[in-house]
C-alpha positions, 0 to 999 in steps of 0.5 A, spaced: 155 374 055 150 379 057 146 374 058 149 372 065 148 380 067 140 378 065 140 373 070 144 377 075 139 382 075 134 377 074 130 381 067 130 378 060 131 383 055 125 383 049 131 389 045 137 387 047 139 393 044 137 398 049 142 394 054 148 395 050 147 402 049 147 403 057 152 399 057 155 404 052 161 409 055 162 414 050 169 413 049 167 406 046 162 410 042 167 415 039 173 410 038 167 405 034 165 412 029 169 417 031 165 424 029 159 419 028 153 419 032 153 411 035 150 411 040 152 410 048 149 412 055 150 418 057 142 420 055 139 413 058 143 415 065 139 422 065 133 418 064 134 412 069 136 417 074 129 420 073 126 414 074 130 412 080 129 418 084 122 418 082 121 411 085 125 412 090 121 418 092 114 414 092 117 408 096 119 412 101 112 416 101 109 409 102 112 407 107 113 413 110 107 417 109 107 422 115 114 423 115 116 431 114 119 432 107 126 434 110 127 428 113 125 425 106 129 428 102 134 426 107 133 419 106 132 420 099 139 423 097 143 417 101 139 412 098 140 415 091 147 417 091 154 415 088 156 411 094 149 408 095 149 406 087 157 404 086 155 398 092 149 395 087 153 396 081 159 392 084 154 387 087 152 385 080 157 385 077 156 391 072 163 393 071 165 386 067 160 388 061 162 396 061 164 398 053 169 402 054 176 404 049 182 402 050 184 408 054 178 407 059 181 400 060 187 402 061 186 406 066 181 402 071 174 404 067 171 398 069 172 400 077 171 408 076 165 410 081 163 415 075 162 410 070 159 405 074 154 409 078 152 413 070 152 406 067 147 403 073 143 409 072 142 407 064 141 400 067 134 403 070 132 406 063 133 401 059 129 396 063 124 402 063 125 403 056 124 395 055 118 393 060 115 400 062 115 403 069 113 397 073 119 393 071 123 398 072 120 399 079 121 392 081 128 392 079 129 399 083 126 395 089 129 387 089 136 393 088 135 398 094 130 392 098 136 391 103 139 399 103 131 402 105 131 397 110 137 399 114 135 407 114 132 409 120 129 415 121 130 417 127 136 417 126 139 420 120 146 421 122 149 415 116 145 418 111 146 426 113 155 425 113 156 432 113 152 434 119 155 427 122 162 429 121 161 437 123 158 434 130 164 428 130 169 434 130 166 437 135 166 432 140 173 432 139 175 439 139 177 440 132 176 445 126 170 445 122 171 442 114 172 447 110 170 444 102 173 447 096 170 446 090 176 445 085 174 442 079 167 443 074 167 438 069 162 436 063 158 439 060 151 444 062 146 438 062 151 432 065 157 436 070 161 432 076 163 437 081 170 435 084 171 437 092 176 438 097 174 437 105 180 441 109 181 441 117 184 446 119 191 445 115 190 438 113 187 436 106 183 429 109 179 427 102 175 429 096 169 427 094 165 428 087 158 427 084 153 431 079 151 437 085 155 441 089 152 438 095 152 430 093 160 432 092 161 435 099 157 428 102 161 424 098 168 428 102 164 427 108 162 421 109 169 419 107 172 424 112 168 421 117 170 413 116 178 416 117 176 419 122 172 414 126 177 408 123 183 413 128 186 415 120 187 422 122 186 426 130 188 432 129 189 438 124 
């Protein structure tokens, strides 16, 4: 089975070990041996999402050397985020060789953006893990290709949704987002911050991610879909 998600991804593994364990949601890993130390993904993802935003960063350099770090950070962000990364999981498939418990399955786990997102990142680190940082930039590249083309940096409106959504509802003559921070969870190393984006007295979506900013982006590019789809036009 793991061989179809090899030629997806377009990388033989030399120790099929390290794709499993990235593959390995901690659930699994405690229903397998409960108060054991079996091992799952959780530590690969914190190394794959250093690599990704390391290659990440490089690339963007590469192609813009002269580009202030503002604008830079600003692409970097769009193109590392959950909403970027939940679509490269999706295309590959990934979903289908997650290994979760029977309570993860249960509840939709293979199409959870969290566990997607966490389980694509441990991906980039076990290809690292297996081939080193050529490999693992090479991967990152054949993914992202296509995303990286498609940011413009004059205009950084689709990688910028807060500040998209604040001017939209200018034009419009509506209430500036409120974002209320609701829920804090995970441990100090691993947290997921949970937002609700408010207008006026209208509660119009949620966002989450591993910082407070990814969290009010990923609400606000939410919000500014609704808003431009005519799903809500006044507060």
């Amino acid at each position: 089975m793991l061989k179809t998600l090899e030629e997806r991804i377009d990388y033989s593994f030399n120790d099929i070990r390290l794709l499993e364990r990235a593959l390995t949601h901690r659930s699994y890993a405690h229903e397998q041996q409960p108060g054991a130390s079996y091992l799952h993904n959780e530590a690969m993802e914190f190394l794959g999402d250093s690599i990704l935003g390391f290659v990440v960063s490089s690339w963007l350099f590469e192609l813009f050397p002269k580009l202030p770090e503002g604008k830079l950070s600003k692409m970097k962000a769009y193109l590392v985020s959950a909403a970027s990364l939940v679509e490269h999981a999706h295309r590959i498939g990934l979903g289908e060789f997650l290994r979760l418990n029977k309570g993860e399955e249960k509840t939709g786990g293979r199409r959870k953006r969290a566990l997607l997102v966490d389980a694509y990142e441990a991906l980039i680190a076990a290809i690292y893990l297996d081939g080193g940082i050529e490999k693992a930039e090479q991967f990152v590249r054949d993914q992202l290709t296509s995303a990286i083309q498609q940011v413009n940096p004059d205009d950084l409106s689709k990688t910028d949704y807060k500040s998209a959504l604040q001017e939209e509802l200018q034009a419009r003559n509506l209430p500036a987002p409120l974002y209320v921070l609701v829920e804090t969870l995970g441990p100090d190393h691993h947290r997921t911050f949970r937002v609700e984006l408010h207008v006026g007295s209208k509660l119009v979506a949620r966002g989450e991610g591993q910082a407070i900013k990814v969290a009010h982006q990923e609400a606000a590019r939410v919000a500014l879909k609704k808003l431009t789809e005519g799903m809500f036009s006044s507060a």
